[in-house]
N, C-alpha and C positions, 0 to 999 in steps of 0.2 A: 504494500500500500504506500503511496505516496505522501509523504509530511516532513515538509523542512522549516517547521516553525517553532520558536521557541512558547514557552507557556508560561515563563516567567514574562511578563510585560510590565514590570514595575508596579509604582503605585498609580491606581483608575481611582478613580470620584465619580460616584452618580451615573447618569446617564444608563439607569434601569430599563424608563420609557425606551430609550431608542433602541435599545436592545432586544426588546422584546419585540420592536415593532420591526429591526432586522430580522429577528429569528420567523418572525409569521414574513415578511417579503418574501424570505428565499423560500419557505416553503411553500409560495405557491407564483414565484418566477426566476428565470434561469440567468436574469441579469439585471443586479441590483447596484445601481451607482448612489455613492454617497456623496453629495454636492454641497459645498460650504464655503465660505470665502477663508483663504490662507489664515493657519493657525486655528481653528473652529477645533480642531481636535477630530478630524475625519481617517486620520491615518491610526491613530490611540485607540478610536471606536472599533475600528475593522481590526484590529490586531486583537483586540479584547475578547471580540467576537471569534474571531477563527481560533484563537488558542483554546477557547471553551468548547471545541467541536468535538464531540465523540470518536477519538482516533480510531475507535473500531469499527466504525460503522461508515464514518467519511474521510477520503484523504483532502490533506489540505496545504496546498502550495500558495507561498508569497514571491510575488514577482517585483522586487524594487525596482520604479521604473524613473526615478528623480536624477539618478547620475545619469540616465540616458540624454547627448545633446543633443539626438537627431531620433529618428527613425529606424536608422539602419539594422541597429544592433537590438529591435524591438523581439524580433522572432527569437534571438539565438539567448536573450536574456529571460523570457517566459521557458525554453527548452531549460536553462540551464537550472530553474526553479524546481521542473516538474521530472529534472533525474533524466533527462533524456541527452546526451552527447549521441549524437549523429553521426555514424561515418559515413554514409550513404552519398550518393552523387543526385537523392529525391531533393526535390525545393524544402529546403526549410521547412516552410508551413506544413508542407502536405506530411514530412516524417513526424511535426508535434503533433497533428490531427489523425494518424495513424497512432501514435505510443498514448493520446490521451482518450484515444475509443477502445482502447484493449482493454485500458483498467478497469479490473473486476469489483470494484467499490465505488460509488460516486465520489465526484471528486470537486470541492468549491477550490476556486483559483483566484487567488485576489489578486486583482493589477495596481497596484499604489502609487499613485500620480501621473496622472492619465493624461493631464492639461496642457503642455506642453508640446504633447503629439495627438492630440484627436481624433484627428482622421488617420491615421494610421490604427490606432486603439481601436477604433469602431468599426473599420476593414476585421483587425485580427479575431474581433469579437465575434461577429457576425458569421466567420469564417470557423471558429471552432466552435462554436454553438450550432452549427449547423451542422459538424461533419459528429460532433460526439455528445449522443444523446446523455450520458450519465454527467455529463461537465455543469457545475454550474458557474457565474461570475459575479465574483464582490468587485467595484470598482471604485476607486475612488479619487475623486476630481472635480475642480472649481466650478466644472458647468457640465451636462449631459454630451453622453458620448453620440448619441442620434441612433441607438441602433431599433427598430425596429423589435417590439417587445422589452424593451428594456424599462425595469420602473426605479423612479426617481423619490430616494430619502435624502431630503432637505433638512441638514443640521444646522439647526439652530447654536447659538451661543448658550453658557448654561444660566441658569437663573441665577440671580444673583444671592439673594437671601439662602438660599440653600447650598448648591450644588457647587457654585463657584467661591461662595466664599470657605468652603470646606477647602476646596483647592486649592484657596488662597495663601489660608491658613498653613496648611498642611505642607505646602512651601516655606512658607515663611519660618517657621517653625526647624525646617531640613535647613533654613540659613542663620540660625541663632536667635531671631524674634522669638521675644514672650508676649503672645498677643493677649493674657490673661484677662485685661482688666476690662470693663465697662467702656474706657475712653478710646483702647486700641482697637478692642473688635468693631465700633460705632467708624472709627478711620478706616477698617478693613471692610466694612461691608458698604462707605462709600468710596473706598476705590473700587470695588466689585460693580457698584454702579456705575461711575465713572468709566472700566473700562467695559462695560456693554458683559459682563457674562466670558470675555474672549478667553480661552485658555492658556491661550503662547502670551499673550498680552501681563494674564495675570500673571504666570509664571518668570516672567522677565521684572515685571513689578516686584513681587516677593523676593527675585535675589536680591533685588539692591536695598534688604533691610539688612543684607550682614555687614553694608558700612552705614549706612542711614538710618535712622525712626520711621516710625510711619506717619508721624506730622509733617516730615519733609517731604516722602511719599505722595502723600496725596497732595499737600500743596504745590507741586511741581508738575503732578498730572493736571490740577485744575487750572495752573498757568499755561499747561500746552494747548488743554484744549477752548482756555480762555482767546487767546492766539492765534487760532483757527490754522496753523500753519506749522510747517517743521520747518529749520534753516538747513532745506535738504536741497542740492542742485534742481532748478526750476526745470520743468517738463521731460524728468524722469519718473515721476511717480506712478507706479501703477494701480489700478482702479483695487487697491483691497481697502479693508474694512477699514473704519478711519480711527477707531479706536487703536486699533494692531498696529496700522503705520503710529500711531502717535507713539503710543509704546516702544516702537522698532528705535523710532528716532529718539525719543527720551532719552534710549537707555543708550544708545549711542551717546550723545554727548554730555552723561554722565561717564563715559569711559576715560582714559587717561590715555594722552594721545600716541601712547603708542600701545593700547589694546587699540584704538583705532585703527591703527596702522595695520597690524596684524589680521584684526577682523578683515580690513580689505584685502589685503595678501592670500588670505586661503580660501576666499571664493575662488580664486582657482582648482581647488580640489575638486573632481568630481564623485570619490568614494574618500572612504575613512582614512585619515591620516597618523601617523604617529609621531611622537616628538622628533625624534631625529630627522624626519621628511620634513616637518616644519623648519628646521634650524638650515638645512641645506636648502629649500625651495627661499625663504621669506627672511632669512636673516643680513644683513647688509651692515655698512656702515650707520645708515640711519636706525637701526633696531639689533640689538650685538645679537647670539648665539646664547649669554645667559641672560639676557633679556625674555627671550622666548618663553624658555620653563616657565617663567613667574607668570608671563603676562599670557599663556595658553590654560596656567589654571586661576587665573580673575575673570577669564572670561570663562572657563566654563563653572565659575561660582557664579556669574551673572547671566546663566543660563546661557548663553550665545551661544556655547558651543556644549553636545552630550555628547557624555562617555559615551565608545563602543569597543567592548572588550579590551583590549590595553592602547587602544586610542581615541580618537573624537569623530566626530562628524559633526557636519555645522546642518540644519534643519533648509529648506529649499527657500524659505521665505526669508530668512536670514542673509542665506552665501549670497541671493538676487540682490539684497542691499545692497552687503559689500564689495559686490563685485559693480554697484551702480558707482557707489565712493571709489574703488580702483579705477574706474575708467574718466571720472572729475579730476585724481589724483596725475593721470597721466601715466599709472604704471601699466599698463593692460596687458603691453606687448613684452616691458622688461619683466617683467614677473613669467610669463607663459611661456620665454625662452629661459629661464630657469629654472623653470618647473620642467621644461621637456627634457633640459642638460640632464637634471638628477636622474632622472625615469630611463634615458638612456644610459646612463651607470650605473643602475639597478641593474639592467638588463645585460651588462657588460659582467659584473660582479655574480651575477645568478650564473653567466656560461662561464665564467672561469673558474665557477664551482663545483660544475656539472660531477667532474671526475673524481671528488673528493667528497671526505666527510661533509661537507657543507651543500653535497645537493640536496636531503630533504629542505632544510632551510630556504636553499635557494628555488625551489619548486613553490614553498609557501609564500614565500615575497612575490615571486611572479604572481600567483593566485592572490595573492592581497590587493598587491595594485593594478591590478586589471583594469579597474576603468582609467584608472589614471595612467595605466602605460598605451591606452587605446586617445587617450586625450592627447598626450605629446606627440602619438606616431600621425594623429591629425596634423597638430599645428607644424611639427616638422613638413611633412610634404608641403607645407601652403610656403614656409620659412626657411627651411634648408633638407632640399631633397637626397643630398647624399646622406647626410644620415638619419635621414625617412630611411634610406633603403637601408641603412646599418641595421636600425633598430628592428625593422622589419625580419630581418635573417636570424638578427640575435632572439627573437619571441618565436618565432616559425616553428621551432622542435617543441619550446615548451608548448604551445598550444595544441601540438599536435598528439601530443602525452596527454595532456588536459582535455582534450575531446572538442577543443572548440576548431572543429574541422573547416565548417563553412565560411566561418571568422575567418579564418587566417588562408582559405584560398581568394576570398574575399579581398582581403588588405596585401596578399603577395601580388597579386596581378596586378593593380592597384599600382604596387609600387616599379613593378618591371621596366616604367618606360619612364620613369622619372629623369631627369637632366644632370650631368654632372657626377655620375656613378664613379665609386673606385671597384673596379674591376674586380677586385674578388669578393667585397662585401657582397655586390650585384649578384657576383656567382652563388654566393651561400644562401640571398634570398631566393635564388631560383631552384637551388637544392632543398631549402626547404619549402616552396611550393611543390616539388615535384614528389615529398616525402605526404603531405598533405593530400594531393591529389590520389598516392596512391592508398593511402588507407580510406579515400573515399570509396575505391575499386575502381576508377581512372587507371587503367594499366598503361594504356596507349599513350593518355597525357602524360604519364610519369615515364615511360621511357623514353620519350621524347625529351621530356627535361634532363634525363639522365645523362642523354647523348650530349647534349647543349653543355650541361657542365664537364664532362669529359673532357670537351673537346678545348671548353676554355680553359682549363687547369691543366691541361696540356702546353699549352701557350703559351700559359703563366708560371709554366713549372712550378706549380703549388698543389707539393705532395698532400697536404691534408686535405685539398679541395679534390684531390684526386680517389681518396680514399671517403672522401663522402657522396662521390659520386658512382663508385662500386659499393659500397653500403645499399645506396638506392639503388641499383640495379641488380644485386643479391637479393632484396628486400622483395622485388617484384618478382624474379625470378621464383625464393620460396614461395609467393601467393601466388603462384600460378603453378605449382605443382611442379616446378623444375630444377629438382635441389642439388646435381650436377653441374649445372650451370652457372644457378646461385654460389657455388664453391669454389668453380673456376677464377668466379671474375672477383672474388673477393679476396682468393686465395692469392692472386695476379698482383692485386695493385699492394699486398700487405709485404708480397716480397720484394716489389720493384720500391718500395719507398722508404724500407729500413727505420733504424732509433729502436727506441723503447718499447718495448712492446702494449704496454700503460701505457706510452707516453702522453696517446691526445684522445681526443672523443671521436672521432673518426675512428682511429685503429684500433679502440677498441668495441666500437660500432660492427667494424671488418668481421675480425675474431668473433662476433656472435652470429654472424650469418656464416661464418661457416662451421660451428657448430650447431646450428639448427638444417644446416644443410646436410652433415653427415645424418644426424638424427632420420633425415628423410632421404636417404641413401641407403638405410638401414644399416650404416656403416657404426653399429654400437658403443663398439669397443675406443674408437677415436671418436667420438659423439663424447662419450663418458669422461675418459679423459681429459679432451680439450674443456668442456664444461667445467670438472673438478677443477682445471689449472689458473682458468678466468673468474670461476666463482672465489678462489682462495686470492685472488691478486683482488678482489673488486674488495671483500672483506680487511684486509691488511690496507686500502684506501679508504676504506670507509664509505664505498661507492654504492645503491643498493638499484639503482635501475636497470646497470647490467644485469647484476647479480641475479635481482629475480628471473629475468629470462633465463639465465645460467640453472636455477631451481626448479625452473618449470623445465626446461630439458629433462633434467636429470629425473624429475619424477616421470616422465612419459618416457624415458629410457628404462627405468626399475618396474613402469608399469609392462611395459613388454618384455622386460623377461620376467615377470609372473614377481616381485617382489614388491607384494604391494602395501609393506608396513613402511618400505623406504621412499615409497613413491608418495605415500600422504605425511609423510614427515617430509619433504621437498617442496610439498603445494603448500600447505600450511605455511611454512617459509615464504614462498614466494606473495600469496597474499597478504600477510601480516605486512612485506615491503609494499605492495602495492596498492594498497587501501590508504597510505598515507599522501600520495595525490589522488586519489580519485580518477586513478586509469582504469575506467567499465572495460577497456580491451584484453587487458591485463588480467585484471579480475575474471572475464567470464572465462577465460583459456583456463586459471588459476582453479577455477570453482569445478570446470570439467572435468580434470583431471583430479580433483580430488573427490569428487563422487564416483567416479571409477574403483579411485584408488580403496575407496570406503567401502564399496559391493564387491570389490574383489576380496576385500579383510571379514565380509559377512556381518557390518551394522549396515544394515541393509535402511534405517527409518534416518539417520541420519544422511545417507549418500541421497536418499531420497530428496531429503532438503536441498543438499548442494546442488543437487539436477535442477532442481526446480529453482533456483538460486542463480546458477549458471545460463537458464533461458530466460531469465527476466534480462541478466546484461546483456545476453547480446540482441536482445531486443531494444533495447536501449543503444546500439550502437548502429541500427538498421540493414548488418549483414551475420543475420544467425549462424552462426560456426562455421563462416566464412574462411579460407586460408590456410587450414590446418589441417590438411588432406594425412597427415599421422596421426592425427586422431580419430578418423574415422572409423575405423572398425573399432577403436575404444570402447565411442560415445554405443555403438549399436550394443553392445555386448556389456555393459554399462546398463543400457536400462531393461535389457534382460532379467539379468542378474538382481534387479533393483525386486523387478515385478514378481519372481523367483522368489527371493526372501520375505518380502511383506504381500502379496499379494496386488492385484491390481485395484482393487478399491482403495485401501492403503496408498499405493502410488496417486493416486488419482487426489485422495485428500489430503495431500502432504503440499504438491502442486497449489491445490486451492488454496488452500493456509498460509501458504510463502509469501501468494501473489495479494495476498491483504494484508501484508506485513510489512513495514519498513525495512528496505534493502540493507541497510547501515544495521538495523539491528537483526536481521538476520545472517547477517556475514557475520558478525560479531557472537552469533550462538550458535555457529557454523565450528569457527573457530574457537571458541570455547570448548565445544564440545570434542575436540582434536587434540589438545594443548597436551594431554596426556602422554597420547602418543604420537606429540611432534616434537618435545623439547629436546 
């Protein structure tokens, strides 16, 4: 079953009515927009709401849709919600409208913040509501999406005597205020009035009682709105509520001018940031390095900026401000080519990782700043296309690990004809296009590219660009079932290029295809070997992405010759590594093999799960046991043996059971269940 939402949401106030009145919309229509002006509390409501969902009964995915600046990336960010990484060469849409009419549970999909892009939201809406009868849709956004069936809850602000000044309070209170007495609560329930019920409004109000009273409080609210104006750049304002902008700006210039400064500085962000990305993006002469620390947590004492997990985010209604003040300020442009420098030394520092202890890490930094490394590889091409095309080569693998397939044939084409290329960067973004294409099952595109880098690393006499372009062409080789040839040309360029046999991510890229090529030469004895030799050299680097594949060999090696305690002590290994990026390709090869390995040891209820475990991902990956023509007679004689020991009703309800289950927890009771005899 589908569910990636937490159920912790903080502390909620109130707002029972609307609850209820969501709970009776969605049961009786398939797409409910929650419509409110910025800060209303429309994204708090719907989070409150789907965390309270009956995880057994409905699944329930969160699609953030606020870092999005365009469109583009609208489909591949609702997929990456709802557990579906594509390797398919199907449209986009049509693979999420295919994985989200499979699911055997109903499924509400919340899109959160919709406004921005509209018409696109009300295309996607309209389009999976049509194709999968179990879906339904929470939306939510400043105005109605227009689709056709869809009904409209209008969130009001909360009441003030009740609902909001509980709010108010209850902030106030998290910043040091003793709102105790008869004279505070009478100030607290007319600033409640003053700001109209707003919730962002009030909460921005209540931080600034942990330098302030609430007699300066309110008398500073009622000089703003005595004033009818903020001293905010004229004919930037946009139409929100006029209590909120008052507030926005209030609390603005109660800041100290260089939280001001900072506040404008990280509307550049489009996803969560952490201190250090601050200090390198925003720190300058005019704002130091330890300046930052202090003034990243005054501002998130004065609400401007919420924690998210060991960093911040700035709220959409906020970062719009600040980023109206950066563009009055005049930094638009110097800021957004400092923000793309870091994000490409992210991306520099993640591949000079790759080989060592610090690739998990550097796989998680890549997954962290994903919108932010999608935002510089923008502004780059518009700004400096040669290292558009750097950055582009240096993300191309990770993404293609990461499952963001479509993305990243998407942004390599993109970048192939840009102006000014250094010739081998060029080359590696075209290698990793051509690695892209072919886990879509693009064969034809990827040997095409393959030849094209060949031919230029030939030129260039750049042995590594040579050895990652026999990698891809080994790569296609084994997914088309021709593991002699895959061995030839891998084996070719590993000996024409000499060093280390470590020494680069390329050679040792080489060295796995052809150990997955003896494997399917049925050549064992050197299969086993070369595996052992590369698995023991990734371990002693601290490397685990070879290595897994190196584990998954060796278990479909022990599983043919019938040694199948050693074969699920090698899967187990290899999942435990690959469950830490979230490679569905990995995993479902990983889950195969050890439902095998599990019916051929005779727990036959357990391998049953991994079967049924292992067809959820590669359904998820939109090419079912695609590639791995050595494990075919496995998988057949696998669910044999499965139906054999438990029977077929048994198999049947183990199947159903998985497939209402969160993937994440049941890999996790997959593996539990093994650890005995995997350690």
């Amino acid at each position: 079953m589908l569910r990636n939402i937490s159920d912790d949401v903080g502390r909620f106030v109130g707002r029972t009515a609307e609850l209820e009145q969501l709970e009776a919309a969605l049961g009786e229509h398939r797409l409910v927009t929650l419509t409110g002006s910025g800060g209303v509390g429309k994204s708090r409501l719907a989070l409150r709401f789907a965390s309270r969902r009956d995880r057994g009964l409905v699944g329930v995915c969160w699609a953030d849709l606020w870092p999005l600046q365009d469109d583009e990336l609208l489909v591949a960010t609702v997929s990456d919600a709802v557990g579906l990484s594509d390797h398919s060469r199907r449209m986009p849409l049509e693979a999420l409208c295919e994985w989200l009419s499979a699911q055997q549970v109903p499924v509400l999909l919340v899109l959160d913040s919709c406004e921005h892009m509209a018409d696109a939201c009300r295309h996607l809406a309209a389009e999976l509501l049509t194709a999968c009868p179990g879906l339904t849709i929470l939306a939510t956004s400043r105005a109605p999406l227009g689709v056709h069936g869809e009904h409209l809850l209008s969130l009001d602000p909360m009441p003030c005597a009740t609902d909001a000044l509980e709010l108010f309070i209850g902030h106030a209170t998290a910043a040091g205020a003793d709102l105790t007495s008869k004279r505070h609560q009478d100030g607290a329930l007319e600033i409640c009035h003053r700001l109209e019920g707003m919730p962002l409004a009030l909460e921005l109000a209540a931080a600034q009682l942990s330098h302030h009273d609430i007699d300066f409080v309110a008398q500073q609210l009622r000089a703003h709105a005595l004033a009818g104006e903020l001293r905010v750049p004229a004919m930037r304002q946009p139409p929100w509520h006029r209590s909120l902008w008052t507030t926005v700006g209030w609390s603005h210039e109660l800041c100290t001018p260089s939280e001001r400064l900072l506040w404008a500085r990280l509307s550049v962000f489009r996803g969560p940031f952490g201190e250090d990305t601050v200090r390198a993006v925003c720190a300058d002469d005019r704002l130091s390095a330890s300046q930052v620390t202090s003034t990243l947590g005054s501002l998130a004492q004065k609400s401007v900026l919420t924690k998210q997990g060991t960093g911040y985010r700035m709220l959409d209604t906020l970062r719009d401000y600040g980023r109206m003040w950066l563009t009055e300020l005049g930094e638009e442009t110097v800021v957004a080519d400092r923000h793309a420098g870091h994000f490409l030394d992210v991306a520099r520092r993640a591949d000079a990782a790759w080989a060592g202890p610090g690739q998990a890490g550097a796989y998680q930094r890549v997954s962290y700043a994903h919108d932010d490394l999608r935002s510089a590889l923008d502004h780059l091409i518009a700004s400096s296309p040669a290292r558009a095309i750097e950055l582009a080569g240096l993300l191309g693998f990770f993404w293609a690990c990461c499952g963001h397939l479509h993305e990243a044939v998407s942004l390599l084409h993109r970048v192939q004809d840009l102006p000014r290329a250094d010739r081998r960067d060029l080359n590696r973004a075209r290698w990793a296009l051509g690695v892209n294409l072919l886990l879509q099952g693009d064969h034809i595109g990827a040997r095409r590219v393959a030849a094209d880098c060949h031919q230029a690393a030939t030129a260039d006499r750049d042995h590594e660009a040579l050895l990652r372009a026999a990698y891809l062409t080994g790569l296609e080789h084994l997914l088309s079932g021709r593991p002699l040839d895959a061995h030839a040309a891998a084996d070719q360029a590993l000996r024409e290029s000499g060093g280390d046999p470590f020494g680069t991510q390329a050679r040792v890229m080489c060295r796995l295809v052809r150990v997955f090529a003896n494997t399917g030469a049925a050549a064992l004895n050197s299969a086993w070997k070369e595996a052992e030799d590369l698995r023991r050299e990734c371990v002693d680097n601290g490397e685990f992405w070879t290595r897994s594949y190196t584990e998954y060999q060796l278990a479909v090696i022990a599983l043919l010759e019938e040694r199948p305690a050693a074969a699920a002590a090698y899967a187990h290994a290899m999942l435990s590594s690959k469950k830490q990026i979230g490679d569905n390709f990995g995993l479902a090869l990983g889950l195969d093999v050890l439902a095998a390995a599990l019916a051929a040891k005779g727990d036959g209820q357990l391998a049953a799960l991994a079967s049924a475990a292992s067809q959820i991902r590669w359904h998820s990956v939109g090419h079912p046991q695609r590639g791995t023509p050595e494990l075919a007679p496995v998988r057949d004689r696998c669910e044999r043996t499965i139906r054999t020991l438990i029977g077929d009703a048994a198999y049947a309800d183990a199947h159903a059971w998985v497939r209402r289950q969160e993937p994440s927890q049941i890999l996790a009771r997959i593996l539990a269940g093994t650890r005995n005899s995997t350690d």
